[in-house]
Backbone bond lengths (Angstrom), bond angles and torsions (degrees), N, CA, C in turn:
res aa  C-N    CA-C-N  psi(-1)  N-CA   C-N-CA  omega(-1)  CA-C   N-CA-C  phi
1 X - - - 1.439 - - 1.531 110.50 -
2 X 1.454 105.10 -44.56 1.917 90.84 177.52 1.040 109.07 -69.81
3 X 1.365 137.78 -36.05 1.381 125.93 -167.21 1.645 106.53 -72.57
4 X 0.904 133.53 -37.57 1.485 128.92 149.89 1.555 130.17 -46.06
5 X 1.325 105.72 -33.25 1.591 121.35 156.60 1.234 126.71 -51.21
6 X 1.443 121.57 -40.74 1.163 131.66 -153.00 2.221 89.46 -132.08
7 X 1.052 89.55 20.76 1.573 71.13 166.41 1.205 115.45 74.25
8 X 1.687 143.66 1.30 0.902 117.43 -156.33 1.332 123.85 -124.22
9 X 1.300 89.10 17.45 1.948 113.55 -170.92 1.731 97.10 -59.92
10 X 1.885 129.29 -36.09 1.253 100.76 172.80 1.175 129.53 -94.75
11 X 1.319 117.85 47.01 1.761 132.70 -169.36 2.281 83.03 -102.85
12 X 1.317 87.78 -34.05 1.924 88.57 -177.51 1.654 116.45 -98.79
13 X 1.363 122.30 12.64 1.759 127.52 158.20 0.953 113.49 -92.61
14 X 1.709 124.13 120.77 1.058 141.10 133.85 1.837 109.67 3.01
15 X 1.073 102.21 114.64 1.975 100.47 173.50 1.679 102.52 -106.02
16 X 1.348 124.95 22.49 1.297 117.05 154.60 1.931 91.52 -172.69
17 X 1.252 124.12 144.01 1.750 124.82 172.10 1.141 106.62 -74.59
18 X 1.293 109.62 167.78 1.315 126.43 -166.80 1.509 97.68 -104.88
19 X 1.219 105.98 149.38 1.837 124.19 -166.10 1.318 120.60 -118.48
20 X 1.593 147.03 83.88 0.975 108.07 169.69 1.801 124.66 -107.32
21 X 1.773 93.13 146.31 1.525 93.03 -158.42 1.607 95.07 -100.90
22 X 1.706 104.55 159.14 1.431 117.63 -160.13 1.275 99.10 -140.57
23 X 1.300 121.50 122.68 1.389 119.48 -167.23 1.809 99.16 -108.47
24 X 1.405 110.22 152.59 1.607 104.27 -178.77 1.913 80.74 -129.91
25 X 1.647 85.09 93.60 1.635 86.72 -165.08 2.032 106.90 -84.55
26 X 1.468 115.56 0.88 1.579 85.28 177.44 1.314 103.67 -106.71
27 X 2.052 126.40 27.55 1.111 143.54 -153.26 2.073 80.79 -117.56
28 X 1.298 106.92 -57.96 1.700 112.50 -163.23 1.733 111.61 -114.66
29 X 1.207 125.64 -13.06 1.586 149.44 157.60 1.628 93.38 -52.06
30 X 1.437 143.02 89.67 1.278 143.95 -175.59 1.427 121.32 -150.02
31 X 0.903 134.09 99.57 1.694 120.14 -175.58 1.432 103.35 -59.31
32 X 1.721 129.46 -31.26 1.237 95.52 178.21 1.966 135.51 -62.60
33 X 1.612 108.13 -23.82 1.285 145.74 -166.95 1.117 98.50 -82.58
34 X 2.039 135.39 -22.63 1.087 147.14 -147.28 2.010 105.29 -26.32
35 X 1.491 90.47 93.58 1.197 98.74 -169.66 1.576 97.80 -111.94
36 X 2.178 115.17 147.90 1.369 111.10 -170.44 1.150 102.31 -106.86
37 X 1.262 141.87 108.41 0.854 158.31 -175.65 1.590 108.38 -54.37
38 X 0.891 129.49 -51.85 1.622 114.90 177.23 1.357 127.30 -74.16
39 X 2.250 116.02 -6.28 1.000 107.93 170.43 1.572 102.63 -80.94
40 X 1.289 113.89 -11.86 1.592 122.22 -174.34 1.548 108.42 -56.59
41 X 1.645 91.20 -51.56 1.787 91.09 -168.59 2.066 94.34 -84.60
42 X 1.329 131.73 2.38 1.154 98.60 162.48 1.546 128.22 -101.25
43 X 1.503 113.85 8.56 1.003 110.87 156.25 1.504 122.78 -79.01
44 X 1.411 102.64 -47.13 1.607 102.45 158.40 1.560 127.77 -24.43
45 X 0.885 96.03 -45.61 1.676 110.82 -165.51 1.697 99.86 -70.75
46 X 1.762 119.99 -7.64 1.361 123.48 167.57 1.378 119.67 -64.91
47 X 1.420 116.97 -13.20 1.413 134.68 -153.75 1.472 92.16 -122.09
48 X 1.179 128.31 -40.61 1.755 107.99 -168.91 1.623 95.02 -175.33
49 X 1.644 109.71 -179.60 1.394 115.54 161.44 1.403 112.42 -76.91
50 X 1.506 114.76 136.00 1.432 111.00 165.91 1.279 110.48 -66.54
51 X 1.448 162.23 105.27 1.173 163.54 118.50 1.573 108.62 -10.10
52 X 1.371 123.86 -87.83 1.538 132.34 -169.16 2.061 91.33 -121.01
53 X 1.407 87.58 139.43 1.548 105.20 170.99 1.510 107.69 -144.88
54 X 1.315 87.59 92.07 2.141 109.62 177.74 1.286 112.30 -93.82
55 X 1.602 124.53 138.15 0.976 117.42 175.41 1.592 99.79 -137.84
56 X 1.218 117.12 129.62 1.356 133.08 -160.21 1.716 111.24 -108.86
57 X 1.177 123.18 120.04 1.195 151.60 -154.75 1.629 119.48 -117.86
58 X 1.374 109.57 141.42 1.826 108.50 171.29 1.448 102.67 -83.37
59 X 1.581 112.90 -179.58 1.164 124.84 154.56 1.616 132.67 -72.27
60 X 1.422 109.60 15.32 1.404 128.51 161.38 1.582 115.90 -108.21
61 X 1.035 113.45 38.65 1.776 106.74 -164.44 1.845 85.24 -111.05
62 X 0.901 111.59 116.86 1.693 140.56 163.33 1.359 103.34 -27.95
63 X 1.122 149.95 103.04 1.635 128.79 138.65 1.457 119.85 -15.01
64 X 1.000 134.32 -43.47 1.667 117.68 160.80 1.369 117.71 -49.97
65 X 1.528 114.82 -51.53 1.284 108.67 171.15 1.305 135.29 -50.69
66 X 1.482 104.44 -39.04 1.562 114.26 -169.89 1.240 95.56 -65.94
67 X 1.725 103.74 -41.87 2.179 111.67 -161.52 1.848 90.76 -55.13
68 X 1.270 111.90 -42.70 1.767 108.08 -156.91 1.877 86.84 -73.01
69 X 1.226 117.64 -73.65 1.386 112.49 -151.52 2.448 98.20 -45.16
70 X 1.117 97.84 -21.90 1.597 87.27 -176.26 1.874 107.85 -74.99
71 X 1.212 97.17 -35.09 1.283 85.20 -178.80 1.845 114.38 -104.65
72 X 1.582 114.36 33.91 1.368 119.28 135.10 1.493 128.84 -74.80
73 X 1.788 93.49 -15.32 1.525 104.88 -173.38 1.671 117.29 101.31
74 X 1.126 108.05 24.14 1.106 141.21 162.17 1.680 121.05 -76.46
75 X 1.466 112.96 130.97 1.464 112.84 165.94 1.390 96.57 -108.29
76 X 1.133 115.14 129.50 1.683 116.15 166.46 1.243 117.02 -127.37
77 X 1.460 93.48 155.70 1.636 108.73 -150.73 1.208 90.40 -125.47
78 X 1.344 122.12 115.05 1.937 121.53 179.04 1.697 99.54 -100.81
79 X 1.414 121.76 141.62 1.526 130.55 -159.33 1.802 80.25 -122.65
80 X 1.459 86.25 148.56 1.763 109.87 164.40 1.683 115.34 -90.40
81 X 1.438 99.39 -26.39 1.301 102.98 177.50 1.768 108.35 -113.35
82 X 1.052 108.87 -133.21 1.391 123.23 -164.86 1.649 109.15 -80.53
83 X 1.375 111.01 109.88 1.832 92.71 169.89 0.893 139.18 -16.04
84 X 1.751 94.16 -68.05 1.247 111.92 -163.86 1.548 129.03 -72.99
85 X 1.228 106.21 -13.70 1.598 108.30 154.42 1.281 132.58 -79.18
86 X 1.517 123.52 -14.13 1.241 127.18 157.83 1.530 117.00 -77.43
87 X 1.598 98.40 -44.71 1.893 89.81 172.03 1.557 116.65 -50.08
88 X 1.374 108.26 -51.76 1.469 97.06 -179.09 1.224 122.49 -83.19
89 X 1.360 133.23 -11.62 1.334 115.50 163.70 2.080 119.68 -59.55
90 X 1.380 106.68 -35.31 1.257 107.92 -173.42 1.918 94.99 -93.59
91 X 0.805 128.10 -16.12 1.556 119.86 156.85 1.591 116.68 -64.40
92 X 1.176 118.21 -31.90 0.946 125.55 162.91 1.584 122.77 -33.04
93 X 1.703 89.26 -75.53 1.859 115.89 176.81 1.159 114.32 -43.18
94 X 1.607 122.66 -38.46 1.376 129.29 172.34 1.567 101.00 -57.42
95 X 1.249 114.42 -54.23 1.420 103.87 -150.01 2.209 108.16 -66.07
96 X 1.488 85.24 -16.79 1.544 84.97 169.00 1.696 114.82 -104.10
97 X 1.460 99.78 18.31 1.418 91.04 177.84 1.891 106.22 -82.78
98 X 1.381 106.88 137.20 1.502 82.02 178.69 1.782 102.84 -97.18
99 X 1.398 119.33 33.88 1.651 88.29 172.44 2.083 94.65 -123.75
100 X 1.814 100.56 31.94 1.412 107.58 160.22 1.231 115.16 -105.43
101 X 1.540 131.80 159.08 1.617 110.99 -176.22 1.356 82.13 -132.44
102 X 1.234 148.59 -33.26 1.224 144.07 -167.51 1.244 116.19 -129.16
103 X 1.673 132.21 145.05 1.691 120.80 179.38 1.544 88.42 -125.09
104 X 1.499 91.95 129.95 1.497 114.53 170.59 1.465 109.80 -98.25
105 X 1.348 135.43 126.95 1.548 157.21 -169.67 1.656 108.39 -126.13
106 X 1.454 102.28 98.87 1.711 96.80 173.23 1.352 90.82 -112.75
107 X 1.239 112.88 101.82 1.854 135.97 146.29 1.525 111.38 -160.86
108 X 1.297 114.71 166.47 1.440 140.16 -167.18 1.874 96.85 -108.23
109 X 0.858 127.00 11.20 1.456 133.02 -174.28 1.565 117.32 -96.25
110 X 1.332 121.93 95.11 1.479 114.70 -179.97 1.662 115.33 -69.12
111 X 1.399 127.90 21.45 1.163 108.31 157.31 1.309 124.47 -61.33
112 X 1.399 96.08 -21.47 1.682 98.03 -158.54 1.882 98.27 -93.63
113 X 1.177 117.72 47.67 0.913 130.35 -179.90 1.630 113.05 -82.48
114 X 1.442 101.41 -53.03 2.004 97.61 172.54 1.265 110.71 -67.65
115 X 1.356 144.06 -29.15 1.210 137.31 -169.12 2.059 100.26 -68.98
116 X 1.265 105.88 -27.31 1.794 92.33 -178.76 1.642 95.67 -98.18
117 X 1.378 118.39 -5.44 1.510 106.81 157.53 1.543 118.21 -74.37
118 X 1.389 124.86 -25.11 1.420 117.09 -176.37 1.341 117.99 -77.81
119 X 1.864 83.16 -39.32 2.116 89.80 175.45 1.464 113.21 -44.52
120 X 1.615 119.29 -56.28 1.503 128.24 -133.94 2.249 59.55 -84.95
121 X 0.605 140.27 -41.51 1.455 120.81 -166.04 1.637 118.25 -70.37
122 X 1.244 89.50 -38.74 2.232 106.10 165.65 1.303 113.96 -54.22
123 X 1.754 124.00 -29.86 0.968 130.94 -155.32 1.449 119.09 96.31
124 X 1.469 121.04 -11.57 1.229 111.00 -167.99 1.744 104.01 -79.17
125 X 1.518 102.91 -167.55 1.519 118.34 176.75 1.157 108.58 -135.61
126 X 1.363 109.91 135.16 1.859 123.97 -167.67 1.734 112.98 -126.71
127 X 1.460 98.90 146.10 1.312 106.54 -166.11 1.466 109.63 -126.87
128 X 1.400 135.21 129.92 1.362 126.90 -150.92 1.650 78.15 -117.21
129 X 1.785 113.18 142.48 1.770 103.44 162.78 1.931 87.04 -135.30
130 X 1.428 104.39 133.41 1.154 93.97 179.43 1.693 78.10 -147.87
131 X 1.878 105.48 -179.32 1.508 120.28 -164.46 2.273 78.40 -96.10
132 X 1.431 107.77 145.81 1.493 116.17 129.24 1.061 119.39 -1.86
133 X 1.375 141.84 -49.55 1.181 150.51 -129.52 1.876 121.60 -108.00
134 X 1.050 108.98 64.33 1.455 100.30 -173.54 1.695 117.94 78.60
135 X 1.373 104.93 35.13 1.131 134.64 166.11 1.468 131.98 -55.42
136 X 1.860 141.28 98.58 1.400 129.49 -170.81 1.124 119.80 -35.61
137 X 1.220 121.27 139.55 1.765 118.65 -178.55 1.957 83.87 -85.80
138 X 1.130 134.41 -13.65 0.983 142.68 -163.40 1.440 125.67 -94.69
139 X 1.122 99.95 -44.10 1.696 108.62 156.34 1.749 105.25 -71.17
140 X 1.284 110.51 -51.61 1.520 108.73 -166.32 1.948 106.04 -39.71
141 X 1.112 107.06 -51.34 2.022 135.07 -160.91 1.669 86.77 -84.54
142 X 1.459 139.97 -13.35 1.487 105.36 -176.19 1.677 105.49 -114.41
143 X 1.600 108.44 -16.09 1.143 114.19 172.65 1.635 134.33 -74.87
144 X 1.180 136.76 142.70 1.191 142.78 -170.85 1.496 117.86 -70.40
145 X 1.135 133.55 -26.77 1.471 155.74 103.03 1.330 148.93 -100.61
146 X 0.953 121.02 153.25 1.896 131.88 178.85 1.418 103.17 -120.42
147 X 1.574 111.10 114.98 1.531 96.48 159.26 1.941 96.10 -115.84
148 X 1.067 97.15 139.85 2.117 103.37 -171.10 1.530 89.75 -116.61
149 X 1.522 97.08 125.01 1.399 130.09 179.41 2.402 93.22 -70.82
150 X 0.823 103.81 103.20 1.687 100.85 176.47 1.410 100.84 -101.63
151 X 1.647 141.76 -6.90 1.620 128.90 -173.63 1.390 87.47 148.66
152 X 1.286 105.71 150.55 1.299 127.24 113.33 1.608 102.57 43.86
153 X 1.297 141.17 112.88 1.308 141.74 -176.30 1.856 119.94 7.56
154 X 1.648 112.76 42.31 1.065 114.45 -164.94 1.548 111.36 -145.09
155 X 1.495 118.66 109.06 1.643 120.30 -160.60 1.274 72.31 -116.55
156 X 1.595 84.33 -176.68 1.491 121.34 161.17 1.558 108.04 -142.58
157 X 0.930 155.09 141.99 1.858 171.71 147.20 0.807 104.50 -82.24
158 X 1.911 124.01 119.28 1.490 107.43 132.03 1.461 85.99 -147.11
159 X 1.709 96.27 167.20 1.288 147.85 -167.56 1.299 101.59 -89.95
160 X 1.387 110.15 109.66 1.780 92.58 152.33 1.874 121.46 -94.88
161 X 1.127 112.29 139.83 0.833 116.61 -179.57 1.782 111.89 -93.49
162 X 2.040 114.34 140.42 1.266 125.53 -156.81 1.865 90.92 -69.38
């Protein structure tokens, strides 16, 4: 009650949510797509704090690769089986984590289509980053934003509106 008294309830809001981004890296990990990953997460970073930035891997992912994606600042998680069931199970966890406010998804893969149906149902807010390139019409329409990597210091943003 005093801190509401005295004004001071927004000294304790968040001035941007916390993000965590999930990479479905043997989905967007491509030399043809040769996408930079840290200008990725600094546009990201227009939208919220990155909190956790995972990038999830097969059992063919190179030790160079793993060495580079860790020191983008990356934790990566290499799977024996299928990515994409590990990405979304721990995308999942985010979406019930409550100290995430938004789930960031860089792949072009509409499986991951229920996971931004549960968020927008959790309450959270979801952000799709995928290349131009053969992109879900399906992820694009369920997510709360799209920012599309087009080159070289060059996005695009949009908003969907509810």
């Amino acid at each position: 009650m005093l801190v509401n008294m005295f004004g001071l309830s927004n000294l304790f809001r968040k001035s941007k949510p916390d993000i965590a981004l999930l990479v479905d890296g043997p989905n967007i990990i491509r030399k043809s797509f040769n996408i930079d990953l840290l200008e990725v997460k600094r546009e990201l970073r227009k939208h919220g704090n990155i909190k956790v930035a995972k990038m999830y891997l097969d059992q063919y992912a190179s030790d160079k690769l793993i060495e580079a994606m860790v020191n983008q600042g990356f934790e990566t998680i290499t799977t024996t089986g299928d990515v994409d069931v590990t990405m979304a199970i721990e995308a999942m966890e985010y979406v019930l984590d409550p100290g995430i406010d938004t789930i960031a998804l860089m792949t072009r893969d509409t499986d991951y289509r229920p996971i931004l149906v549960k968020a927008r149902a959790r309450g959270k807010k979801s952000i799709i980053i995928a290349t131009d390139v053969g992109f879900s019409a399906a992820l694009r329409n369920t997510s709360d934003k799209v920012i599309i990597y087009k080159g070289p210091g060059s996005f695009e943003t949009v908003t969907n509106s509810e």
